[in-house]
Every structure is written in structure tokens, then in C-alpha cells.
C-alpha positions in Angstrom: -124.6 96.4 -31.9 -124.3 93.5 -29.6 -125.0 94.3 -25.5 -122.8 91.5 -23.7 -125.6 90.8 -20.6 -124.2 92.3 -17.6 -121.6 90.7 -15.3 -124.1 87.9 -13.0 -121.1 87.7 -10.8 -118.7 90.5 -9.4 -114.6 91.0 -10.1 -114.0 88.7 -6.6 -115.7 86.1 -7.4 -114.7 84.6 -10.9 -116.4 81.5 -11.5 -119.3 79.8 -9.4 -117.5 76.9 -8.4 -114.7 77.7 -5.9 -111.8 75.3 -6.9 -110.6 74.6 -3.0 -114.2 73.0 -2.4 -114.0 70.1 -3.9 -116.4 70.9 -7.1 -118.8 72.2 -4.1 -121.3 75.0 -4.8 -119.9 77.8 -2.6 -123.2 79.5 -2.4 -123.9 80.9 1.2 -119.8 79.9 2.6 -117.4 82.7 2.3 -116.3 84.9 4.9 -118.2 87.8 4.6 -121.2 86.3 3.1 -122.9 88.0 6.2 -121.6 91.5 5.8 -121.9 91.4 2.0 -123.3 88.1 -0.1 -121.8 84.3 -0.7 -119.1 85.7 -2.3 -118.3 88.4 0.1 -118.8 91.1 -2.1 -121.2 94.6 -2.0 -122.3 94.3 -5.7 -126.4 94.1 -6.4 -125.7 92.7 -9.9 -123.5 89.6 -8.3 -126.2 86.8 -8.6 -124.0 85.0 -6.0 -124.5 87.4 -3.4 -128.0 88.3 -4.9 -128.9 84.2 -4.0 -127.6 84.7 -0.5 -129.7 87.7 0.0 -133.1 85.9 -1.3 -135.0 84.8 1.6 -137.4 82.1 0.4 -136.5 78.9 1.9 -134.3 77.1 -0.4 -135.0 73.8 0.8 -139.2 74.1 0.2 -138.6 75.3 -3.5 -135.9 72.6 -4.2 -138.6 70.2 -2.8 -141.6 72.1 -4.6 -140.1 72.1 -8.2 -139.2 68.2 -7.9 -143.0 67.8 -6.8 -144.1 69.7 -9.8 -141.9 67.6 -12.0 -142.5 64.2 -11.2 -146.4 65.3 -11.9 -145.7 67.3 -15.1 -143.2 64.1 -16.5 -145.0 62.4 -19.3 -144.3 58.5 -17.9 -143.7 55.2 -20.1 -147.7 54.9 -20.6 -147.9 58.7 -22.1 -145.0 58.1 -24.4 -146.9 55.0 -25.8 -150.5 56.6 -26.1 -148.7 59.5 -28.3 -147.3 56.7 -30.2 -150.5 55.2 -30.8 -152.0 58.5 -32.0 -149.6 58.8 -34.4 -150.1 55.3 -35.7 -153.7 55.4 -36.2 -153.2 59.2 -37.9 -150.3 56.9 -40.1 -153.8 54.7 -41.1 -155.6 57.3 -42.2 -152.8 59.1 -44.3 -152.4 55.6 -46.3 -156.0 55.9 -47.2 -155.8 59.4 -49.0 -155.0 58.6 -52.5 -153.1 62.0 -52.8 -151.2 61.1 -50.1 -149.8 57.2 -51.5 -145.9 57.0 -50.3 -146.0 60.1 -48.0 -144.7 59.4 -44.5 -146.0 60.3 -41.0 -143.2 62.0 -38.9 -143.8 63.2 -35.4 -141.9 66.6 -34.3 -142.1 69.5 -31.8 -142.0 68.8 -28.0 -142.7 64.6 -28.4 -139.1 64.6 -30.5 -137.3 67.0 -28.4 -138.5 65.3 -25.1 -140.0 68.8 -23.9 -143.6 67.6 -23.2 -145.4 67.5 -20.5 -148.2 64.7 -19.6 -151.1 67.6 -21.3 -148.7 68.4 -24.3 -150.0 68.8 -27.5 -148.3 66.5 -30.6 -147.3 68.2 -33.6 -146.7 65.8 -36.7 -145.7 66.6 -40.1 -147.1 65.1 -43.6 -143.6 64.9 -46.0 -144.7 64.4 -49.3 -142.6 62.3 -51.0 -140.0 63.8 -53.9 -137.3 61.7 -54.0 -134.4 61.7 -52.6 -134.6 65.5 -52.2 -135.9 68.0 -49.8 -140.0 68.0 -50.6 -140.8 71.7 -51.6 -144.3 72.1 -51.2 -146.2 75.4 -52.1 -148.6 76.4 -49.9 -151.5 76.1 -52.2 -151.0 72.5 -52.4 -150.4 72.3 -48.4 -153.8 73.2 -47.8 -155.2 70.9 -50.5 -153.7 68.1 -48.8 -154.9 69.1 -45.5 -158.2 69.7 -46.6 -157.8 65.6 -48.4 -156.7 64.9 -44.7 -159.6 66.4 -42.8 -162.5 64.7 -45.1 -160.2 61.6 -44.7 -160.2 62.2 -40.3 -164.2 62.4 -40.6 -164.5 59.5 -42.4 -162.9 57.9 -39.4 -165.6 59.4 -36.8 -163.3 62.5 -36.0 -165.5 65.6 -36.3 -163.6 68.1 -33.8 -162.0 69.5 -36.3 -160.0 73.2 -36.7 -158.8 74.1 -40.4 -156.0 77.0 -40.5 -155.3 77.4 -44.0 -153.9 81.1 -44.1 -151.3 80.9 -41.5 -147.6 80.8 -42.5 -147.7 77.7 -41.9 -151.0 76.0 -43.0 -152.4 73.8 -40.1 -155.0 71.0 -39.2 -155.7 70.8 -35.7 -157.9 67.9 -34.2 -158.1 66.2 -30.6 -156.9 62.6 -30.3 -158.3 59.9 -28.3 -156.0 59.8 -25.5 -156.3 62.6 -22.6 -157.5 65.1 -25.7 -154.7 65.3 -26.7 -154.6 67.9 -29.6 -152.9 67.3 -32.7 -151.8 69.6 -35.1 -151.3 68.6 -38.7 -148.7 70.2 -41.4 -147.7 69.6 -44.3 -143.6 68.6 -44.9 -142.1 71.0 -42.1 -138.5 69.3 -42.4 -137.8 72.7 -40.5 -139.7 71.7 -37.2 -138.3 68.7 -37.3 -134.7 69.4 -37.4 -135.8 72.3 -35.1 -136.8 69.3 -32.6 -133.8 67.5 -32.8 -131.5 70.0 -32.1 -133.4 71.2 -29.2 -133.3 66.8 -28.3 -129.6 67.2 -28.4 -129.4 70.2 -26.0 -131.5 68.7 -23.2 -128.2 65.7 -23.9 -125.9 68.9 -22.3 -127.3 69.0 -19.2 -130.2 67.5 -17.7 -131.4 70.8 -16.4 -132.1 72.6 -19.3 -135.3 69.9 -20.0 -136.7 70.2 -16.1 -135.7 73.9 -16.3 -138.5 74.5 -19.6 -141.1 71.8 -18.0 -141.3 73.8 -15.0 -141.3 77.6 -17.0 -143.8 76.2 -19.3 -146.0 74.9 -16.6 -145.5 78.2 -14.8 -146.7 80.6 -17.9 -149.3 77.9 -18.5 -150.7 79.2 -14.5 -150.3 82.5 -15.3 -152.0 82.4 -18.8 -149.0 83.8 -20.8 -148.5 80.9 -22.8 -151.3 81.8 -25.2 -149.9 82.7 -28.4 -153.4 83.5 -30.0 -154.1 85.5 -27.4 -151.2 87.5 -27.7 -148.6 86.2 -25.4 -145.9 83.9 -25.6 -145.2 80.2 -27.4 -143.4 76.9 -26.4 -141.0 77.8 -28.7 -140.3 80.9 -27.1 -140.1 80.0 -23.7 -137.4 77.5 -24.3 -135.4 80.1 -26.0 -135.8 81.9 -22.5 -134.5 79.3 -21.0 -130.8 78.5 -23.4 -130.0 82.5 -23.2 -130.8 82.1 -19.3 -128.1 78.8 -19.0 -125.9 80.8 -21.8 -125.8 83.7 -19.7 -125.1 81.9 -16.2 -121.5 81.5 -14.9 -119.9 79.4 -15.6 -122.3 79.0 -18.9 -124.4 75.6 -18.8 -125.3 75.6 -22.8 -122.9 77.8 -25.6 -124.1 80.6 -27.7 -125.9 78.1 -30.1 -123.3 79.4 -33.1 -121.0 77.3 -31.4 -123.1 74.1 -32.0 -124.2 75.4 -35.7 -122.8 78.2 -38.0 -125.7 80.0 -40.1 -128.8 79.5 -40.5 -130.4 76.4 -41.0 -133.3 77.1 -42.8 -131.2 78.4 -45.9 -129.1 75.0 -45.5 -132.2 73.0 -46.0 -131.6 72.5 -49.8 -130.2 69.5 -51.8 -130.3 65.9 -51.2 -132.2 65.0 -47.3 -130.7 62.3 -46.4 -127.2 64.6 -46.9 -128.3 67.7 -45.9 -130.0 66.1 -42.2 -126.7 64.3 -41.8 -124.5 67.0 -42.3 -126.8 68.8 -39.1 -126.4 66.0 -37.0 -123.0 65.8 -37.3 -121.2 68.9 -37.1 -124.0 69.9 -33.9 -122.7 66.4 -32.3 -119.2 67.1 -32.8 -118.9 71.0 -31.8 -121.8 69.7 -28.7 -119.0 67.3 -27.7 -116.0 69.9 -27.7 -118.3 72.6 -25.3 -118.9 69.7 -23.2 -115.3 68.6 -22.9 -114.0 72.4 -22.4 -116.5 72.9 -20.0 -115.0 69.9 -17.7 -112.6 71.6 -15.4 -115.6 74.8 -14.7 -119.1 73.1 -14.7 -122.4 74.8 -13.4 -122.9 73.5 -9.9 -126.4 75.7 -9.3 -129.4 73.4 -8.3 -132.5 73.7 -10.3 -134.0 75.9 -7.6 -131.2 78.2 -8.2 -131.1 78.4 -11.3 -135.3 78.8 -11.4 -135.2 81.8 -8.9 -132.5 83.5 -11.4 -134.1 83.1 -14.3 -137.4 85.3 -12.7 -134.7 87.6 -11.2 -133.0 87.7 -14.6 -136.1 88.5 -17.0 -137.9 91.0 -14.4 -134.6 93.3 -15.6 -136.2 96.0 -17.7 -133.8 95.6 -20.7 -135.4 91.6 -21.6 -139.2 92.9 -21.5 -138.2 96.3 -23.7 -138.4 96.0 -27.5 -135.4 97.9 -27.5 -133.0 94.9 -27.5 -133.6 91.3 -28.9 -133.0 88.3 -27.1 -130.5 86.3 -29.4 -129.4 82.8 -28.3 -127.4 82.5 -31.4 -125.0 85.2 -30.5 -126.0 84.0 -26.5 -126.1 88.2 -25.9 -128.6 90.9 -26.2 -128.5 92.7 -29.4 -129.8 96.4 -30.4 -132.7 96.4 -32.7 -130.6 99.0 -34.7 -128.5 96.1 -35.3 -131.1 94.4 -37.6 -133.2 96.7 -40.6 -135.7 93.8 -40.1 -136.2 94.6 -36.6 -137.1 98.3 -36.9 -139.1 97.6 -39.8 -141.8 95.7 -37.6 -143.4 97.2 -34.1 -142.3 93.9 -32.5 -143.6 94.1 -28.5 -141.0 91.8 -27.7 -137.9 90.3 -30.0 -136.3 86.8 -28.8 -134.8 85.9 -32.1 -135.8 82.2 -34.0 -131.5 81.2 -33.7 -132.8 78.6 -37.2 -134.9 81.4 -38.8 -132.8 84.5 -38.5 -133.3 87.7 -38.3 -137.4 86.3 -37.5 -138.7 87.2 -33.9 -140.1 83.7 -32.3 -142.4 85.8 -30.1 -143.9 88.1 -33.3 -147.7 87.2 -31.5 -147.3 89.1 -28.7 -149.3 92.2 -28.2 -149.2 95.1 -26.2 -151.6 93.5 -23.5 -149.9 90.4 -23.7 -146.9 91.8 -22.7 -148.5 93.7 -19.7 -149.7 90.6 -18.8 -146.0 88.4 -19.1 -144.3 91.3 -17.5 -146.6 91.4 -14.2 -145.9 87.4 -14.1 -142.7 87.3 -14.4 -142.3 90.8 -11.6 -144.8 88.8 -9.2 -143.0 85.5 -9.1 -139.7 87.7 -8.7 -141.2 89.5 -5.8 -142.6 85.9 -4.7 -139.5 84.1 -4.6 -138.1 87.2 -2.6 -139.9 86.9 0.3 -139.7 84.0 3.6 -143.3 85.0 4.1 -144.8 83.2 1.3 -145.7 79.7 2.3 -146.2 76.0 0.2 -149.5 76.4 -0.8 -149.5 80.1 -2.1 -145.9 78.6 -4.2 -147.5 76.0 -5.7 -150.9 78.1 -6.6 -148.4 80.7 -8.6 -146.7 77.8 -10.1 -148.9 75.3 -11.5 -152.1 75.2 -13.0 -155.8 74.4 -11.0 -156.3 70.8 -12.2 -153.1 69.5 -11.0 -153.1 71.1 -7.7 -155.4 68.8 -5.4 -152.7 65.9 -6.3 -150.3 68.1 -4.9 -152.2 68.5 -1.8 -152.6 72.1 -2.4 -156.0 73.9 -1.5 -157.7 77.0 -3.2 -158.4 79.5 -0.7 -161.9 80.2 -0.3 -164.3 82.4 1.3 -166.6 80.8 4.5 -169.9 81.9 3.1 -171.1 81.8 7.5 -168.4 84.2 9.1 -166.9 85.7 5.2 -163.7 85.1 6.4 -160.5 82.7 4.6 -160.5 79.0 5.1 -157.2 78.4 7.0 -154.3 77.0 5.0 -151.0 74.5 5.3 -148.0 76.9 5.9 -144.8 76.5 5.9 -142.4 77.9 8.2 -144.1 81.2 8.7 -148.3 81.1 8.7 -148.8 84.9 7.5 -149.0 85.7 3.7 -148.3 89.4 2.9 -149.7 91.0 0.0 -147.0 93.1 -1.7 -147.5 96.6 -3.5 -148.6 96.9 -7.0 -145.8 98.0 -8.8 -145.5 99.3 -12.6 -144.6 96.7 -15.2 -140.8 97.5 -16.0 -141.8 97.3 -19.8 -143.9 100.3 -19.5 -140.8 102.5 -19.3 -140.1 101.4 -22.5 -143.4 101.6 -24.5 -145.6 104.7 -22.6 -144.9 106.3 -26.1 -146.5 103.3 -28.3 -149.9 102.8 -29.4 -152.3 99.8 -28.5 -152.0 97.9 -32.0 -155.1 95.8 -33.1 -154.8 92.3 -33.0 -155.1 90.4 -36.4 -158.3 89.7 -38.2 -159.2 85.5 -38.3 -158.1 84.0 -40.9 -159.7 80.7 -39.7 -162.2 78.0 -41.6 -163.2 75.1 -41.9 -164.3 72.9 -45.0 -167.5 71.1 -44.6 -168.3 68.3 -47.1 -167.2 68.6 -50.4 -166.2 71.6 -50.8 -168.9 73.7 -48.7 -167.0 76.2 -46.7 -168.4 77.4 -43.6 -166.6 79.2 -40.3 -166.6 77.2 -37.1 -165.1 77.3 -34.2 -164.0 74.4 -31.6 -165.0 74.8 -28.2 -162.5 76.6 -26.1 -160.0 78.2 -29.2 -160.2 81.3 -30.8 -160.4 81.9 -34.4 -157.2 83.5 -35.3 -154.0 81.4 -34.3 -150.9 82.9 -35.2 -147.8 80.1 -37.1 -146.8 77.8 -34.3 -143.7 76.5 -33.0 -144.2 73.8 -31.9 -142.7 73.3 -28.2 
């Protein structure tokens, strides 16, 4: 059963563009707008009038998010250190005799342009097997990685992370260039076509890519984009962000059926060079009839309005539940009655892989994980709510410590002399309120479950020739769950 998301914008108002404005964003205009909302109407679900009733200055948060951008923007000189890294990992592939002919294909965030200047680089191994679609078992994909690793510490690279019982086996080591971590599979053709087609949404709009740099740098400041630690992935957070732009109106990206039919993992089969080019095609072609149907009733909401809807959107109780699935395929909610799959598995939250199906992209969330995304996502809600917050308490919900002080923004702290708050900039209004605790929505959904134990680690690490010993790099865990690499 399929739950179309509820109306964003009430019977009087049908599309966000008002066609007597000259293509104008009517947001804050109509007559009315003071009695009722922009629009003029009395509905709480119309995200029209719900805009004109936030009280956050509109003009700091536009400023803010383009401040938080053009630190968060990998430049030209990032893009060409990555490249480096992957050229001297291209060296040391060449040397491992198991590896002669295989070539060295980046993937993830780098290929879909969804990094940020601290982003990690994912690269895949293919294994050469003519001209058709390697099939490696998983055996043999951690043998090579294991040929890999002795291969890396031949070359003075000892930081080292084996991960040779996850779905998808993994090497993890830190490159040269701002640490940058690199994590090593073997022939994952379905990352990489994963990465392209997320390349070819950001070509929609330009948007959707500064929409998932500032969500992921966000969840980053709120510690919920952890997956070993039980909250959410890249991968998952740009999901959040297509079914947000699917579900605005007018729409900013289709229901991703509309760009492919089925799913793509179970088309990965035959000759590559075919099978990639039959992807590339039919996603350019049906990308290029949503773009021209969409020309008479484009999007006109600014990236500040379309980031304060997207908290007020997934603070609704029915996204944090695992009694509904996110599903950017179908660009709807679904019941989990829908799928067996789904109530077969005590999923904490479900936002649907759309290239995987039925999988859940967000399978390594746990129960305090989810406490933990909830209360983010309810407290920049509430944040964005109020004209009393000012710049600096903003940017110290949005973005991490270290990238603060070039933003000018200063920690509170305590005056060890009179124990009382350094001052701080402010910005229209110098009081900060401190709003009530409230009760996670999700919690009305899952008072009945039970805490479930996280997994056991499955992690090692193969020392000489064959010794195998546990270890640990400084600052990760030992169990990581299968990435997706965003």
C-alpha cells in the first residue's frame, strides 16, 4: 500500500509559482498572507503558509548556508589531490601480480560530485573478465584485498583497517593528502553506476548537490552520520534529500522510476560495455523529458527554503516511524505491509536503496541511533522556528567544531573568574532562549520494541604473511556495517 505524502500546499494555492508574477516566488505576497499564510489560506499542512509563519530571519540563513558552502566546496586543488591518490593507489595495484590488467576506478561521492573538502574516496578494484560483467566471489575479494594490503605496506602505508566479513568486503587506509580515508573494494560495478546516476541528478538542478552538502555537514555536527555507530550513511542522507525535492511542489527531481524502470542491480548482467550504455542512455533521455515537462512549472524556492522544509518535513512523525518506508523509487511513502521483506527484518528506520530494491539503505541504524537522529532533526526544526536564535548559535548547530573559527563563529564558554558566559555576536535579537525538551516523535511508534544489540565485530587485520591478528585504527570502531558510499 502506497501513502501519497500529504498535500505541502492547500486547494487555493496550486502550484508555488504564481503565473501573474512573472516566474516570481510568491512566498510572503498575497492578500491575506497576514490573516492566514503566503497563500492566504488557514491550512497548517500548506508549507506556503507554513514558510510565512517561520520566524527565523530569512535573509541570515540564506547568507549562512552560502557561508557554509563555499567552505564545505571541495576547490580545483582538492579535486586534483584526490586524483593523485588514486594514481599512486593505480602504482601499487600494477605491482600485485594477482592483480596484472585490473583497472583502478574511483566511485562514491568523488564521481557523483557529492564531496565535501573532508570526504572520504571510495575506489573499486575490477578484475578483469573480458568483455563481460567481472563476477567475483567474495572469497576471492578478500584474497585480493588481503594481496592489496601487503602490497600498501610495502609502500610505507601501515594505517591499515581490513573488513573482510562485511557484505561488501573492504580495505580502508588513510591517504597522504588531508587524511584523507580511502576505502578499497573489489569490482563494485554497482557503486559505480550508483555514482553516476546520482552525477546525473545533481545535472537537474543545482540544488539538489548544495542541498546534500549542507545535510551531510549538518548530521556530520550532530553525530548522526555514523553508520557504525548506529545512525545514518551518506548514501542515506542523499535519499532524504531526492524524496524531499520529489515531494515539493511543483516537484524539483521525478520519482526516480521515471528516470529508470527496475532495478538495476538485476540488469547488471551481460556484456559491460552494453549493459552501462544502455543506463546512460535511457536515464539521459527520460532526465531530459522531466526536465523539458517541468519548463512551464519550475521550483522557484531558495536553498534556505527548501533547507528549513526539509527539517520541517522529516520532524513529521510518519518519516522517523518504521511503520512506513521512504521510497524515492515510487517518490511516496510506502507501508511496510507492502513488502514481506520489510516485516521480516525489525528495521528502526526503512528509506529504500531505489538500485537494490526491496533493501533498506539505512539497515545500520539502531534504536539509540534513532533517538539520537530524531532529537536532531526536532531541534533544528524547533531552531529554525524561532527569531530568537542568533548567527552564532546557527552555525554551532550546523557545522562541525573545526570549521567554525573560519567562519568567525565562537564556542561559548564559561569565565572561570565571575562563572558566567562569554558574550557572543548576535544577530538581530541578542537573547538565546532555551526551548522545552520534548519527546522524540519516533517514540510513539516504538515504546512497544525492544533495545536490539548491536552486531558483534567482524573486523581483522592480516599481519605479515598470513599472521592474523585484531587491530584497531585510532579513532574507528571495530564493526562497520556495508557502506554506501556517499
Amino acid at each position: 500500500m502506497s501513502l501519497i505524502f500529504p498535500s505541502l500546499w492547500c486547494s487555493r494555492r496550486p502550484s508555488a509559482v504564481d503565473s501573474g508574477s512573472g516566474g516570481q516566488s510568491t512566498f510572503g505576497t498575497s492578500k491575506g498572507a497576514a490573516e492566514f499564510g503566503a497563500c492566504g489560506c488557514s491550512d497548517k499542512r500548506c508549507f506556503v503558509c507554513m514558510m510565512d509563519r517561520r520566524r527565523f530571519p530569512s535573509g541570515i540563513l540564506e547568507s549562512s548556508i552560502l557561508e557554509i558552502l563555499s567552505l564545505v566546496k571541495p576547490t580545483e586543488d582538492d579535486r586534483q589531490k584526490r586524483l593523485h591518490i588514486i594514481n599512486e593507489f593505480r602504482a601499487v595495484v600494477q605491482s600485485v601480480e594477482s592483480l596484472r590488467g585490473a583497472l583502478v576506478e574511483p566511485f562514491g561521492s568523488f564521481v557523483s560530485n557529492l564531496y565535501t573538502r573532508w570526504g572520504d574516496l571510495d575506489i573499486s578494484v575490477d578484475v578483469p573478465n573480458g568483455s563481460l560483467v567481472p563476477s567475483v566471489g567474495k572469497r576471492r575479494k578478500q584474497t585480493l584485498l588481503r594481496d592489496i594490503m601487503r602490497a600498501l605496506r610495502r609502500n610505507g602505508v601501515y594505517s591499515l583497517e581490513f573488513i573482510p566479513n562485511a557484505r561488501v568486503p573492504l580495505l580502508i587506509y588513510q591517504g597522504n593528502y588531508r587524511n584523507t580515508s580511502c576505502d578499497i573494494s573489489i569490482c563494485n560495478l554497482l557503486g559505480q553506476i550508483k555514482s553516476k546516476f546520482m552525477l546525473w541528478i545533481t545535472e537537474i538542478d543545482e540544488r539538489f548537490r548544495d542541498m546534500v552538502l549542507l545535510i551531510k555537514e549538518w548530521a556530520k555536527a550532530k553525530a548522526i552520520n555514523d553508520p557504525k555507530n548506529g545512525t545514518l550513511n551518506s548514501y542515506s542522507l542523499c535519499l532524504l534529500v531526492i524524496f524531499h525535492f520529489q515531494t515539493c511542489n511543483p516537484a524539483i527531481l521525478p520519482p526516480l522510476k521515471d528516470i529508470y524502470v527496475g532495478n538495476i542491480a538485476d540488469d547488471l548482467t551481460g556484456t559491460r560495455l552494453i549493459v552501462e550504455r544502455h543506463i546512460q542512455d535511457t536515464c539521459a533521455a527520460n532526465i531530459a523529458r522531466f526536465k523539458y515537462q517541468r519548463f512551464h512549472q519550475v521550483n522557484q524556492s531558495s536553498l534556505s527554503e527548501l533547507f528549513v522544509t526539509f527539517f520541517e518535513k522529516f520532524s513529521r512523525e510518519e518519516f522517523l516511524s518504521n511503520q512506513y518506508a521512504i521510497c524515492t523509487y515510487s517518490g511516496r511513502l510506502e507501508s511496510i505491509t507492502s513488502q514481506e521483506k520489510w516485516m521480516q527484518k525489525n528495521h528502526k528506520i526503512l528509506i529504500e536503496d531505489p538500485f537494490e530494491m526491496p533493501d533498506n539503505a539505512a539497515r545500520a541504524v539502531s534504536m539509540n541511533g534513532l533517538e539520537r537522529i530524531s532529537g536532531a532533526f526536532e531541534e533544528t526544526n524547533r531552531m529554525l522556528s524561532s527569531r530568537t536564535v542568533d548567527r552564532n548559535h546557527l552555525m554551532t548547530s550546523l557545522v562541525r567544531p573545526h570549521i567554525r573559527p573560519s567562519i568567525g563563529v565562537r564556542t561559548p564558554h564559561i569565565n572561570s573568574r565571575i562563572g558566567a558566559r562569554a558574550p557572543q555576536d548576535t544577530f538581530n535579537t541578542p537573547t538565546r532562549v532555551s526551548h522545552p525538551v520534548v519527546t522524540p516523535i519516533h517514540e510513539r511508534f516504538t515504546q512497544a520494541m525492544q533495545l536490539q544489540s548491536r552486531p558483534s565485530s567482524s573486523t581483522v587485520s592480516v599481519q605479515g604473511h598470513g599472521a592474523v591478528q585484531r587491530v584497531q585504527r585510532q579513532g574507528r570502531q571495530q564493526w562497520r556495517p556495508r557502506p554506501n558510499n556517499f
